[in-house]
N, C-alpha and C positions, 0 to 999 in steps of 0.2 A: 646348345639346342634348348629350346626353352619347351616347356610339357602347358597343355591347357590350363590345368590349373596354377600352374604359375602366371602364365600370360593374364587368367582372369585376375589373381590376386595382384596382378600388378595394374592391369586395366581399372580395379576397383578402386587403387588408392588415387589414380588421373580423376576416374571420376568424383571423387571424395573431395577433391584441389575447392570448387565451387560448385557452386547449381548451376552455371551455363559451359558449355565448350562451346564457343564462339565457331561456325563453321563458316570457313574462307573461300573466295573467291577471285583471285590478287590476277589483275591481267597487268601488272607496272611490277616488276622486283625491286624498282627502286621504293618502292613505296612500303616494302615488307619489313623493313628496320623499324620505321616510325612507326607503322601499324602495331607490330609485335611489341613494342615498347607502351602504347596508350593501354591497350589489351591489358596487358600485364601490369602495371600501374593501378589500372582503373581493379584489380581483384582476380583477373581471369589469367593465372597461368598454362594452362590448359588448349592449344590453341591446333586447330585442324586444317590442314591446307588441302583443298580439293585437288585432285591432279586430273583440272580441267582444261587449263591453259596450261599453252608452251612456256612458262617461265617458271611452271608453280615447283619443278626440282631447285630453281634457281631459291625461290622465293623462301621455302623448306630450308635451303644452305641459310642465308639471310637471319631467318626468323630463328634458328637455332644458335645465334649468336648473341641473341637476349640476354641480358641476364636473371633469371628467374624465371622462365619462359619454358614449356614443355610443350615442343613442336610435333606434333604426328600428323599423320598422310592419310588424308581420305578420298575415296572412289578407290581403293586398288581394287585391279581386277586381273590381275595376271600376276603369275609369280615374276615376272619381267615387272611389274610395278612396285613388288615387294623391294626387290633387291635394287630397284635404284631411290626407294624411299629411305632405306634406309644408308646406302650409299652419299645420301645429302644430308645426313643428318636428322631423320626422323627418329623416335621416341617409341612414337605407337603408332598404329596403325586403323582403318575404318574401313568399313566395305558393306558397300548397298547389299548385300545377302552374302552367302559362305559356301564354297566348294569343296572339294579335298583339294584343290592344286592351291589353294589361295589358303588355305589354313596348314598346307605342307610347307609350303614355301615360308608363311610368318616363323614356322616353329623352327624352321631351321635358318631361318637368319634371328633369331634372338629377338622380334619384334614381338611385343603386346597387339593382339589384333582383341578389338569390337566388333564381330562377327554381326551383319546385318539377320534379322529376322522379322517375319510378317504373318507368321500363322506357327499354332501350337505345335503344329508338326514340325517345324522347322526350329522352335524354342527345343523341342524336346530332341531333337538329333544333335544338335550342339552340346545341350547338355551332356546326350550321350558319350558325347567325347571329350568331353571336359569342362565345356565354357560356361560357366556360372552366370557372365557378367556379358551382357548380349548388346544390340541397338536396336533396339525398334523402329524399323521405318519402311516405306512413309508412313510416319506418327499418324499424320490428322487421316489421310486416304484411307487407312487403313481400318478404321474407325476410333481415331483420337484417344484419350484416357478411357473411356468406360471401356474400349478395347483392353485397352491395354491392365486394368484392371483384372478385365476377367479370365484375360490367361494368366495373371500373377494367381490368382484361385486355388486350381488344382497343380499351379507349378510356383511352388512362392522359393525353392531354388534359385530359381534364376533373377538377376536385379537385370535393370533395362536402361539404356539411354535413349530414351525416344529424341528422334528428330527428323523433319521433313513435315513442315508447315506448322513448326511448333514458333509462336509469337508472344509478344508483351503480353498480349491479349489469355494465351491459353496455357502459358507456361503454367502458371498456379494448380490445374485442374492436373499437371503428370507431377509435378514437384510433391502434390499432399501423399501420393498412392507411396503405401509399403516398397513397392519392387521397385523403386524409382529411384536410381543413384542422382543424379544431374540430366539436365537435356541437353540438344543442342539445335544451334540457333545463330540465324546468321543477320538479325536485325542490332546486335550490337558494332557491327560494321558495316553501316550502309554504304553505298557505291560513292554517292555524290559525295560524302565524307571523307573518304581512301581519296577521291582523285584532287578533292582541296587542300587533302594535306592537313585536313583539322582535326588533331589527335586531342585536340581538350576536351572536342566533343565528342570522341570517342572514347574517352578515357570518362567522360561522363555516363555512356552509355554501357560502360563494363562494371562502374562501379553502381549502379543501380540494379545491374543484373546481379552480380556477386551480392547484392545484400536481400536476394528472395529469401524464402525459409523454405526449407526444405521436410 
């Protein structure tokens, strides 16, 4: 069973990996080898599968077959989504905000959860319980970096992975702020790219991400 502060201290060093977690979107499993291979090439070990589609437990088995590649499972929303992410081979784990059954469930199947958070109260309840190392989202809705700045303020505790309409365009503006481990960001895998099968140019796309500064 893994305790909060563990799961952060280990969520910390994925996020440490580079400045983007590429967040996924895979409706083809055949497609999740090649993908997870350009990804990872291109600088982004680090790699998030949403379990939005029916394939994406497939896709998680798939993409954990990388080599150099650290696959974690994002949307869980049920302890029933914990235990079959990690059942395919997930890593770590993401979730749009944090319950106790979703953060009972991580601790006791040994998963690193990125606890979703949106507001100081909800920064500072996590903390309460252990979690250092949080996601912010939705980033931009929520009101983008200067948001997110200003809860790093009076809680500089806790680092963040903002993500949810974070782009090429605004990444630079969460990457400069202190509380900011890595974002994430699903413009290094665009769709028309995954269904051509053009992994150069995705592997282009990862390796431009991977050389932000942080």
């Amino acid at each position: 069973m893994i305790t909060p502060t563990q799961a952060s201290l280990k969520a910390s060093e994925i996020c440490l990996m580079a400045p983007i977690i590429p967040v996924l979107v895979v409706d083809d499993a055949s497609k999740a080898h090649g993908l997870a291979s350009a990804l990872v090439a291109g600088g982004l070990p680090a790699l998030e599968v949403t379990l939005r589609t029916d394939c994406a437990l497939e896709v998680i088995a798939e993409m954990a077959k990388v080599k150099g590649g650290i696959v974690g499972a994002g949307t869980l929303l049920s302890p029933k989504d914990v235990e079959a992410a990690k059942a395919a081979g997930a890593l770590f784990g993401v979730s749009p905000g944090a319950t106790d059954s979703i953060l009972d469930a991580c601790e006791a199947n040994d998963l690193p959860l990125l606890p979703g958070a949106a507001t100081s109260s909800e920064v500072m309840r996590l903390l309460e319980r252990g979690y250092t190392v949080q996601k912010f989202f939705p980033a931009e809705a929520n009101g983008g970096a200067p948001a997110l700045k200003s809860i790093g303020a009076p809680i500089p505790q806790v680092k963040f992975c903002p993500t949810g309409g974070v782009s090429l365009k605004n990444v630079n503006d969460y990457l400069k702020l202190d509380n900011t481990l890595c974002a994430g960001g699903s413009w290094v895998a665009p769709k028309d790219k995954v269904l051509a099968e053009d992994w150069a140019a995705i592997e282009a796309l990862a390796r431009e991400a991977a050389s932000l500064e942080r």
